[in-house]
Structures are given as structure tokens and as C-alpha cells.
C-alpha positions in Angstrom: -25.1 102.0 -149.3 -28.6 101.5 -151.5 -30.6 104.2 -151.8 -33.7 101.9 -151.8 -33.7 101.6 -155.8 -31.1 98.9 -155.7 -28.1 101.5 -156.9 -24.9 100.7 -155.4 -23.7 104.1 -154.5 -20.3 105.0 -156.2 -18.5 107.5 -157.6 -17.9 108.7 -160.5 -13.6 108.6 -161.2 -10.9 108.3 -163.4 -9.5 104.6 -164.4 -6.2 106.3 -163.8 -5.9 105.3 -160.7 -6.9 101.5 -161.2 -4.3 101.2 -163.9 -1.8 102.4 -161.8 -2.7 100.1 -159.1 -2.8 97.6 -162.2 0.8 97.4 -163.4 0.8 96.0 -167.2 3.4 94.2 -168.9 5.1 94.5 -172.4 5.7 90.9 -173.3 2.8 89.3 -172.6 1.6 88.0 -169.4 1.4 84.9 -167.1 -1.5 83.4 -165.4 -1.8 82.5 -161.6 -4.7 80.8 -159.4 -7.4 82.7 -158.0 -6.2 80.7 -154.9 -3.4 82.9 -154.7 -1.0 80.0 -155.4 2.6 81.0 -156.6 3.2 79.3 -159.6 2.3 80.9 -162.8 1.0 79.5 -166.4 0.9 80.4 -170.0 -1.8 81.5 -171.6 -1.4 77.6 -173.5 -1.8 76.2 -170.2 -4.2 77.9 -168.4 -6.5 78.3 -171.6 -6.2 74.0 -172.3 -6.1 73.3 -168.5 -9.4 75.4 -167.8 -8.8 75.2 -163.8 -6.0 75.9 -162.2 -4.3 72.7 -160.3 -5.4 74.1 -156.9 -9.3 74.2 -158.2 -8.9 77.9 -158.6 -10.0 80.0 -161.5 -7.0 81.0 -163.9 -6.1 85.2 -164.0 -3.6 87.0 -165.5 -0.7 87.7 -163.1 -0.7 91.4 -164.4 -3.6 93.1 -166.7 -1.9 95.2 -169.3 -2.3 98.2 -170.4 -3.5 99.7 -173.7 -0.6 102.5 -175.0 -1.7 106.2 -175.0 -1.9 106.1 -179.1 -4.8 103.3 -178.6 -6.3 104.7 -176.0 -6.6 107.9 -178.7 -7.9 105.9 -181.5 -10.2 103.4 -180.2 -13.3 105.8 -181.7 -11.5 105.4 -185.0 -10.4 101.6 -184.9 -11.7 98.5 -186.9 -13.4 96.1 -184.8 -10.8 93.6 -186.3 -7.7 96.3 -184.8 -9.3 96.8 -181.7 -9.5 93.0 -181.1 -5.6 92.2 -182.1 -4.7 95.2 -179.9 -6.9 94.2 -177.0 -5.4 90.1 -177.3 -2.1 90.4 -177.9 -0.5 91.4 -175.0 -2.6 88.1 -173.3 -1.1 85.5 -176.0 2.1 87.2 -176.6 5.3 85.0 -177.4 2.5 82.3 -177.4 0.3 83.1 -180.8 2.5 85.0 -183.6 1.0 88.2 -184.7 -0.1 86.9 -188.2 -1.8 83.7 -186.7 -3.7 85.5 -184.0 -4.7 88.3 -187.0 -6.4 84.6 -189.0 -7.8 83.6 -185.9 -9.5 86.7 -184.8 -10.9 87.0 -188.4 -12.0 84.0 -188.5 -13.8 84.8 -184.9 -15.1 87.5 -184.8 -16.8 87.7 -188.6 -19.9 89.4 -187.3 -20.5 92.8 -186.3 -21.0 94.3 -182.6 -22.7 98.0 -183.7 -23.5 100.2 -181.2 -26.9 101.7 -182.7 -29.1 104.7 -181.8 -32.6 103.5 -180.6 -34.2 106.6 -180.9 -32.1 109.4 -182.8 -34.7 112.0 -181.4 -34.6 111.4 -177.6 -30.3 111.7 -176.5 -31.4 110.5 -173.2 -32.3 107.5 -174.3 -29.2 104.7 -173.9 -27.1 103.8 -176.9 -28.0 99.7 -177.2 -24.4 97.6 -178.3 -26.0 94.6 -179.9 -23.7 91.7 -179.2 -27.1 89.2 -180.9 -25.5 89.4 -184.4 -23.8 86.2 -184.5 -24.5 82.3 -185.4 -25.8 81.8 -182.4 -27.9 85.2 -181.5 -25.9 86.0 -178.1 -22.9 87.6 -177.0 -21.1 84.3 -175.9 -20.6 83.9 -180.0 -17.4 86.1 -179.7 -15.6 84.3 -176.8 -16.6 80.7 -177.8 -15.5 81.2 -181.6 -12.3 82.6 -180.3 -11.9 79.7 -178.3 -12.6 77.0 -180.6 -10.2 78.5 -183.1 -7.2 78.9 -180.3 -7.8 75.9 -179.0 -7.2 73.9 -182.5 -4.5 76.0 -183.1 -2.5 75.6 -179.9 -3.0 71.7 -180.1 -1.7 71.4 -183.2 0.0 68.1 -183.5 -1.7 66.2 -180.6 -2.5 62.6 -180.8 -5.1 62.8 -177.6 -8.5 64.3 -178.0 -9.2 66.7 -175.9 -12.9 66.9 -174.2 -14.7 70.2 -173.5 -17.2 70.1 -170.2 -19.3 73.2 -170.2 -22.1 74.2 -167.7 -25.0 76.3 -169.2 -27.8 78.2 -167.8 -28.7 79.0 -171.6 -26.7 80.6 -174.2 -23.0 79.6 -173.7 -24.3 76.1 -174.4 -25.4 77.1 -178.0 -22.5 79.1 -178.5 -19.7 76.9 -177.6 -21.7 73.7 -179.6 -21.8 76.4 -182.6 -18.4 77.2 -182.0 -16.6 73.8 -181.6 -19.0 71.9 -184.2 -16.5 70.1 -186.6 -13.2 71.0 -184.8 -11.4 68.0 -185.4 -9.6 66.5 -182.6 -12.5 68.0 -180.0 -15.3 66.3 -178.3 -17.9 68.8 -176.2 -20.2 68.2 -173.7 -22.4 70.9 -172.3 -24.5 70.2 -168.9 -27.8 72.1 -169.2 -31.0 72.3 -166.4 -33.5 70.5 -168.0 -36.5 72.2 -168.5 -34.7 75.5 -168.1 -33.5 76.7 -170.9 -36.1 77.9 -174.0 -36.9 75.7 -176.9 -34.6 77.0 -179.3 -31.8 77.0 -176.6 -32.4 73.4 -176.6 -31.9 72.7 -180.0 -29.1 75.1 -180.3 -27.1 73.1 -177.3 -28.4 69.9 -178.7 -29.5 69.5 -182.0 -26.1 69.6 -183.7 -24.6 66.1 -182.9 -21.5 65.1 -184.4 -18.6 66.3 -182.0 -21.3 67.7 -179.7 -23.1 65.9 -176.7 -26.1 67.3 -174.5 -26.8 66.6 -170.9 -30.1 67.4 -169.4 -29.2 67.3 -165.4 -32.0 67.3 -163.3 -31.5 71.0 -161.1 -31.0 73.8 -161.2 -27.4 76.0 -163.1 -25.7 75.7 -159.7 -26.2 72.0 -160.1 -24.5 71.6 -163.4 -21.7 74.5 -162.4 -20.8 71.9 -159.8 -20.8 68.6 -161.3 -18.2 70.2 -164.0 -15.9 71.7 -160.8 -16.1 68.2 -159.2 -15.0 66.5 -162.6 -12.1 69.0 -162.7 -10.9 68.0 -159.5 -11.6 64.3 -159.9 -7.7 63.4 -160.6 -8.2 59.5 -161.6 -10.3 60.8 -164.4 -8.1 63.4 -164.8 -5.9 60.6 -166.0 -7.8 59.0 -168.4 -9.6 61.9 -170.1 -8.1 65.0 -171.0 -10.4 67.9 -170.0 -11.1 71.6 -170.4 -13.6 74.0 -170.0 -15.7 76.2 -171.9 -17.6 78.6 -170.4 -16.5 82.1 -168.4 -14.5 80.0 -166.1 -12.1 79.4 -168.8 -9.6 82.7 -169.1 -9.2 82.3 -173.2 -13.1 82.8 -173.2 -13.5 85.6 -171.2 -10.1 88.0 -172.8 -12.2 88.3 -176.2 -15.4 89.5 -174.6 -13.5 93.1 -173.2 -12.7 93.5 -176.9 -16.4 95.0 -177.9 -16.6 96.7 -174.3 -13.2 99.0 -175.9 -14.5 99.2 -179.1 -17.7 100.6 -178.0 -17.1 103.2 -175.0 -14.4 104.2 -177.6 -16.7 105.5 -180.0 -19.8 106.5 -177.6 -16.7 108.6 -175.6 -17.0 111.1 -178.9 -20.7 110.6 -179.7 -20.0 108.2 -182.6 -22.6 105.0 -182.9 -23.1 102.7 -185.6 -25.8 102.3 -188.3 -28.0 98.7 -187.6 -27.3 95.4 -188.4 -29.1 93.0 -190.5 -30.5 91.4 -187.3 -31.3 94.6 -185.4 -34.7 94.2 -184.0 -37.4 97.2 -184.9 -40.4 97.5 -185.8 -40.2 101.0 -186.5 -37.4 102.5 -188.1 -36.6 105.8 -186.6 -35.7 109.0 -188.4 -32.1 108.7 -190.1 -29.3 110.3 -188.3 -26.1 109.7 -189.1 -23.3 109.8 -187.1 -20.9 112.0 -186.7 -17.8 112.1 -188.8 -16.1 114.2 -186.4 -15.6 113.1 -182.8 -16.9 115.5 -180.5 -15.6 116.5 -177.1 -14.9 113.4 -175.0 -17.2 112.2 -172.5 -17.8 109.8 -169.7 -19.1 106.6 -170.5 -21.1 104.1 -168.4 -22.1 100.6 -170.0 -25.2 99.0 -167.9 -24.0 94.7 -168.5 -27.1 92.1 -167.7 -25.2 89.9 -165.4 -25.6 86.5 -164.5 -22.3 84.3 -163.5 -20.4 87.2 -164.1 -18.0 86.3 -166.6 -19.2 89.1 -168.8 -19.2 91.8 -166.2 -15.4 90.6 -165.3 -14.8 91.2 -169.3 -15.7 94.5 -169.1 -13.4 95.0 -165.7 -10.7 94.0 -167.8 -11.2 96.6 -170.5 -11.6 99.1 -167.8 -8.6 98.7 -166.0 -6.7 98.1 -169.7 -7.7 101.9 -170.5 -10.8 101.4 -172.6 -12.4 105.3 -171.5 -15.2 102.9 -169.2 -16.0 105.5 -166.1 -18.8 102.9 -164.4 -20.2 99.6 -165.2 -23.6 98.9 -164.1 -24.1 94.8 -162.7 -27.7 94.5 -163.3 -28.8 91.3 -162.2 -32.8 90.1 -162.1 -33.9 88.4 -158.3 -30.7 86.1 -158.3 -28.6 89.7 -156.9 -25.9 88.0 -154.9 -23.3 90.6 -156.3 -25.4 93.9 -156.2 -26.1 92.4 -152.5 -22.2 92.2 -151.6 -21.5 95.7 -153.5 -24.5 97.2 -150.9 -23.4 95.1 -147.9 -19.5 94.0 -147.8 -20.6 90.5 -147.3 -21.5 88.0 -149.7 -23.7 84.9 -149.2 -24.1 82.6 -152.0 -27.7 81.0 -152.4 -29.9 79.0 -154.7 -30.9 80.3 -158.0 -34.0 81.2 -158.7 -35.8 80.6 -161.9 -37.2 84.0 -164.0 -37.7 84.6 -167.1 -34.3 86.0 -167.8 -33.0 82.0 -167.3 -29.5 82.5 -168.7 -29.1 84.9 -165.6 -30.9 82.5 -163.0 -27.6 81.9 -160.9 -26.9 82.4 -157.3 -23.4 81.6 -156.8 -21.6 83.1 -159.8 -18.1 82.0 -160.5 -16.8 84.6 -161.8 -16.9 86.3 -158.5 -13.8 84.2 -157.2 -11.9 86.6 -160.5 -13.5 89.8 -159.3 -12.2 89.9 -155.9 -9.3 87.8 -156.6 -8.2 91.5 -158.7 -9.9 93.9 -156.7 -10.9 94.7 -153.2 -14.6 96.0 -152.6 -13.7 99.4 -152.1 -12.0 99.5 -155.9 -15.5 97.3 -157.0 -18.0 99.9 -155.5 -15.8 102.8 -157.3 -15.9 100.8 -160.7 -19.7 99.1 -160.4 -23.2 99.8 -159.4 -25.2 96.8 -158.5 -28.9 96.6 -159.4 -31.5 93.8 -159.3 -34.6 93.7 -161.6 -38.0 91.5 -160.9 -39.6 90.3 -163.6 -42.7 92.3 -163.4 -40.3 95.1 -164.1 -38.2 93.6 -167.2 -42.3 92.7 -169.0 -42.8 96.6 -167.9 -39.7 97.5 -169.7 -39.9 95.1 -172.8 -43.6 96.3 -173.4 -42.3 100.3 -172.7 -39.5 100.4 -175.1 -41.5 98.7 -177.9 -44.2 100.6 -177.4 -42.0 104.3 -177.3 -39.6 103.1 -180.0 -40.7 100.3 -181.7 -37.7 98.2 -180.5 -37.8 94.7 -179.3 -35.9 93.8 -176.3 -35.0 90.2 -175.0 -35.7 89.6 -171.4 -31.8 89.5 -170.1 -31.6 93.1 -172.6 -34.7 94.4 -170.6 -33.7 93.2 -166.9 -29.8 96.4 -168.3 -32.7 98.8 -169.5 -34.3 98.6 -166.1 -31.1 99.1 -164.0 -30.4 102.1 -166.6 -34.3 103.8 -165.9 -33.4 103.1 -162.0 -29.7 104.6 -162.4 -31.3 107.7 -164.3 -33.9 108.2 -161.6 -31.1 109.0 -159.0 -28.7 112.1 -159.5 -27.9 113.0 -163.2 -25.3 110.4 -164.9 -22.7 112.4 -166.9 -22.3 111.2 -170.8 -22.9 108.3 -172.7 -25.1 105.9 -171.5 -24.2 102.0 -173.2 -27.1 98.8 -172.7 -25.6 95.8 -173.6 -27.7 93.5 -175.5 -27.0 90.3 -175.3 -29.5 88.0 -177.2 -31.7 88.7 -180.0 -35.1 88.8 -178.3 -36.7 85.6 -181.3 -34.3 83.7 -178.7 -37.0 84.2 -176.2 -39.9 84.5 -178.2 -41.9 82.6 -176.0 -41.6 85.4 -173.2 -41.3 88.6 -175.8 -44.3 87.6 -178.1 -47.0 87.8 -175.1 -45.5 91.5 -174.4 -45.0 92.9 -178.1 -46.6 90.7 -180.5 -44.3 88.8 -183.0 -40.6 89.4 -183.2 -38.6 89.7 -185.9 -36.1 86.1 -186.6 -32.9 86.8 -188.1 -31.5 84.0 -190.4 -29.7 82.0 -187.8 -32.3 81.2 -185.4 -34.4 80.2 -188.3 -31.8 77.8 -189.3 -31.2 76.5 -185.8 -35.4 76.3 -185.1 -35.0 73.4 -187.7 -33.2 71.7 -185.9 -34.2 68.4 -183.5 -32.5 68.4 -180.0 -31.2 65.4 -178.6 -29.9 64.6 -174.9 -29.7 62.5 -172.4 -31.0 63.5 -168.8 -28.9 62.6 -166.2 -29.5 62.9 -162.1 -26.9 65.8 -160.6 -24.9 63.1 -159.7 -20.6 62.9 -160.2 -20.7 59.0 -160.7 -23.2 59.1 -163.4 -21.0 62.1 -165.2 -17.8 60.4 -164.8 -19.4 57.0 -166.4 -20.6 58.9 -169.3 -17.3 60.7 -169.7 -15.6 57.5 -169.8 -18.2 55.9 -172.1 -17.2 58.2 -175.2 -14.2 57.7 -177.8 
């Protein structure tokens, strides 16, 4: 039930009993529809094959489960670590240990730090910054590990294979980033034109090369669907070997639970992390440095700004693999079909609606069909709280926390620090309290310099701003898609 705030009532429990209802496996795991088909897949074949035969979403048969001496040393862990022990048990007998180590360094090459906003105020949220990669947004992590897996596990093939990706605004840039130059790998990435920001734009388009842009004219749910119907279009199936992408594709979404682990694992015992070079202040707080001791353990909610979901499902998966997660918080701007089902019981798909937090603007999420394909609502409303943010309330909250800390906010970050003000404006929340942040806010500079004034731009949205985008703009129609699919090497 809401208590009129949008919270989702839940309470506060142990993962125990999820992993137990979980079970893991020790040598890896297979992959099975969404559809609740009964043949299974390796992780090859459901990462290359991006759908499942049936038109279902790819999951894994059985999430594993972190051993007890992990679970103990997560505060203490490399990022690097935490990844190889968070992956392994999804790729195993697949990727061999030393070629899954080279591909996760090669990945993940950034940082994720989970920094102290203001060192004076403990009530304030720690913020994980997931903006410090090539492409300023958290889809960096799962899209580099992608491109590299992919390459690796096609080693030897004679057929190109063609990526189709569906982007509301970020996983465009970060999968062109990701897969520019991957020899034997074509992309093309369906965007709403008129949509997505300028440097979104040139970041999804302005790379050429390997790398093809379509402007469709609709809305996200448009795109999401023309890529679903040319998934289950089986005479071009025949012709052109496809995959996908985006959160739909199960090899993009195991990465992203890696920082959810690594962060509740250090917030758990009241470590954090110094900033990054792209952190954005204007003001640099007093120095406190963390702890070198970990203190007593904690609960730990992480508030995720949640659009189609993929990243939210990330973080269910880290949850139920032991990472010490007590709550995540789905906080969604208008488009709140989830936080709707999580109050109600029933959900009702319907068309997006355009805000200024775009890469969120999506009203039938896909990732859903993983959620409840795992979990029934009862085990949902025990692991989330649903909250939906207008946009006079995320300018409110970009303005307030530049204002009281002299830290700039993007307006997907702002739409998780309003859920978190709403969430602490109900009975007290125990422990640690995470935001993710999940673009650099000189990605919407557009939006954030009318709130705070100019904002600072890290090195690789500079680079990228140089950049001229080119697409073509297509009607939301299947024949046209298919035609241009056909039309390329």
C-alpha cells in the first residue's frame, strides 16, 4: 500500500531467505526463457542469441550464490576481484579464468567510487558514481563487457554478426563506444528522434565506422518494438545474424550487479571512497577520510533511477547473490508503471511520457518480463520500494543539493535523490543510504545549467561534443528496418 508519498510499503529483512528460495550452482549456470520454456542455453548462446527462440528474455536457470568468505570481504575487495567473483559462476566452463580476468580488465578500467557528498551531514546519502567512464553513464560497464565477450566468444567466425539496440539515451552511446572497432561487428542502435540530448546524439552517432544511427520517428516504446519484431522476423533471421545490446541481452546486465556488491560491501562498514577525476563539485567539502577499520555492519539500501529496468534487475541479482543489499529503492520519474504494480498487484503497461529525465521516459519496461519471471510480488514488495518523481520535483532537488553542497546532479541522479528525501520522510531507514548516479550531469547540460549555472565537463564528453552525428530517420515501421538491415555488408 502507498502511503500517499509514492513509497511502496515493505519491510525491512534478511536476503537469507531469498537465497534460500534461490538455490545457486557451483559450475556455472544455464539460461532458460522468461517464457518458461524447458530447454536451457549457455551463457555463449543466450549472450550471441540475445532473445530466446520463444521471444522470451534470456535468465539464468539458477542465480548463484557468493561463498560466506566473499560475502566477508566484499568491503575489502578490488573492484577488479569483486567483478571476477561476481562473473564467474555465470560464464563458467564457458570463459577460462585467465581470459575472463583480461576481459574484465579490459572492461571495467574506470572507477565506480562511492564518495561522501557532504562529510559533515551522515544523513545525507552516500552518491556511487557510475559517470566515470568513456561515455559518462553507468551503461559503460555492461556494454564494454559485452563488446569484449562477444569478440572473444566468436573467435573464428566467418559471418559478421549485427548488433540491433533500442535507446532511450545512454545505452546508445555506450554500446557505439563500446563496440567501435570490434572487428567482425556491425551496430545499429534505434534512437527517438528528437529525444535524446545533443551530446547523446553525437555519442550514438557521430562515431561511424562499424556504427550506424537510426532516428525513428516515436517515441522508446517505438524503437523497443521494432528491435523485438526483427528478432522474431525468422526469414531475416536467415540472412543476417543478429543480437542485441541493450538490458534485454543477459551478458549486459550480469556486469552491472558487479558495482551494486562492491558498493553495499563497503557502505555495510561505513567505508566510501575518495572522488574521481570526474566527480562533479563545486565545492569541495571538508576532508574526511575513510575509515581504515570497518565498523559494525549495517543495513544498506541503494535508491536505483529506473527506467526499463535492466539496472534495477542488476541490482536484484546482487541481492539475491548475497551482496549485504537490505532494500532497493525503484525510483522512476511520471513513467511509474513498476512503482504502480509494487502499490497495486496489477500492472498495465502504457505510453511513455517525455521528461526531462529522457533515458527514463519508458512505459513498458522490459525488463519487467525478468523481474517476475524470478520473483513473485510478494518477494518484490519485500526486496523494493517503488517511487515516482515529477519533474518539478527533480529541478527542486538538482537546485537543493547544489545549493547545500555544492554538488551537481544529472536529472535521472536527481529524480534517486528525490525517492531517497521521500523514503526519509516516512519512518527512520536503518544504515547506509546508496544514490546511484548514473550520468555525469555535462550529459544534460542543457537541463542542469538553467538550475545551477555551468557544470563541470570531464575529458570525455569534451572529446565526444566534437564530434558531428549522423543518422538516418526512419518511420517506426518493420519493412523499412528490415530493408536497411539487409542493405548493409
Amino acid at each position: 500500500m502507498s502511503d500517499g508519498s509514492g513509497r511502496v510499503h515493505g519491510n525491512y529483512y534478511s536476503n537469507e531467505a531469498v537465497i534460500a528460495a534461490i538455490l545457486g550452482t557451483e559450475n556455472g549456470v544455464r539460461y532458460i526463457s522468461t517464457k518458461k520454456s524447458t530447454e536451457t542455453f549457455s551463457f555463449s548462446q543466450a549472450a550471441l542469441a540475445g532473445l530466446a527462440p520463444d521471444g522470451g528474455l534470456f535468465i539464468p536457470q539458477a542465480i548463484p550464490v557468493y561463498g560466506e568468505s566473499v560475502k566477508k570481504s566484499l568491503h575489502s575487495m578490488a573492484f577488479l576481484e569483486v567483478a571476477l567473483e561476481t562473473i564467474r559462476p555465470y560464464v563458467e566452463g564457458e570463459i577460462p579464468g585467465p581470459t575472463l580476468e583480461d576481459l574484465c580488465a579490459g572492461a571495467f578500467s574506470f572507477a565506480a567510487p562511492l564518495v561522501q557528498v557532504e562529510s559533515e551531514d551522515q544523513s545525507t546519502p552516500l552518491v556511487l558514481e557510475l559517470f566515470h567512464g568513456p561515455t559518462a553513464a553507468f551503461k559503460d560497464f555492461g556494454a564494454r563487457f559485452m563488446a569484449r565477450t562477444f569478440s572473444w566468444l566468436r573467435r573464428g567466425e566467418d559471418r559478421p554478426l549485427r548488433i540491433l539496440v533500442a535507446t532511450s539515451g545512454d545505452t546508445g552511446g555506450a554500446v557505439a563506444d563500446g563496440f567501435f572497432g570490434i572487428e567482425g561487428i556491425s551496430v545499429t542502435i534505434l534512437y527517438p528522434k528528437g529525444r535524446v540530448s545533443e551530446l547523446q546524439e553525437k555519442q550514438i552517432a557521430g562515431l561511424g565506422g562499424n556504427i550506424s544511427a537510426l532516428a525513428v520517428e516515436g517515441n522508446f516504446d517505438d524503437c523497443q518494438s521494432l528491435v523485438k519484431a526483427a528478432f522474431g522476423d525468422s526469414a531475416l533471421q536467415k540472412q543476417v545474424v543478429l543480437s542485441s545490446a541493450n538490458s534485454i541481452n543477459i551478458s549486459r546486465l550480469i556486469p552491472q550487479a558487479v558495482y551494486y556488491a562492491a558498493a553495499a560491501g563497503k557502505a555495510r562498514v561505513g567505508f566510501w571512497d575518495s572522488d574521481g577525476d570526474a566527480t562533479p563539485r563545486a565545492v569541495q567539502p571538508a576532508a574526511r577520510a575513510s575509515p581504515t577499520a570497518a565498523g559494525t555492519p549495517r543495513p544498506v539500501t541503494i535508491c536505483v533511477p529506473s527506467g526499463n529496468f535492466g539496472n534495477l534487475t542488476a541490482g536484484l541479482y546482487a541481492l539475491s547473490m548475497g551482496a549485504p543489499i537490505t532494500t532497493l529503492v525503484a525510483a522512476t520519474n511520471i513513467n511509474k508503471t513498476v512503482p504502480d504494480y509494487l502499490e497495486s498487484g496489477e500492472y498495465q503497461t502504457r505510453l511513455s511520457q517525455e521528461t526531462i529525465s529522457n533515458a527514463m521516459d519508458v512505459g513498458a519496461p522490459s525488463n519487467f518480463e525478468r523481474m517476475t519471471a524470478h520473483w513473485d510480488i510478494a518477494q518484490l514488495r519485500r526486496m523494493i520500494l517503488g517511487f515516482s518523481v515529477t519533474d518539478d520535483e527533480t529541478r527542486q532537488t538538482m537546485a537543493a543539493v547544489y545549493r547545500n553542497y555544492g554538488y551537481y546532479t544529472d536529472p535521472h541522479s536527481a529524480v534517486g535523490w528525490t525517492a531517497v528525501q521521500k523514503l526519509s520522510a516516512g519512518p527512520a531507514v536503518p544504515g547506509a543510504m546508496i544514490v546511484a548516479a548514473t550520468a555525469h550531469p555535462a550529459k544534460f547540460s542543457e537541463t542542469a545549467e538553467n538550475i545551477t549555472g555551468p557544470v563541470p565537463i570531464p575529458a570525455s564528453i569534451e572529446k565526444a561534443m566534437n564530434r558531428t552525428a549522423r543518422a538516418l530517420t526512419i518511420p517506426p515501421d518493420i519493412s523499412v528496418l528490415r530493408d536497411f538491415l539487409l542493405s548493409k555488408p
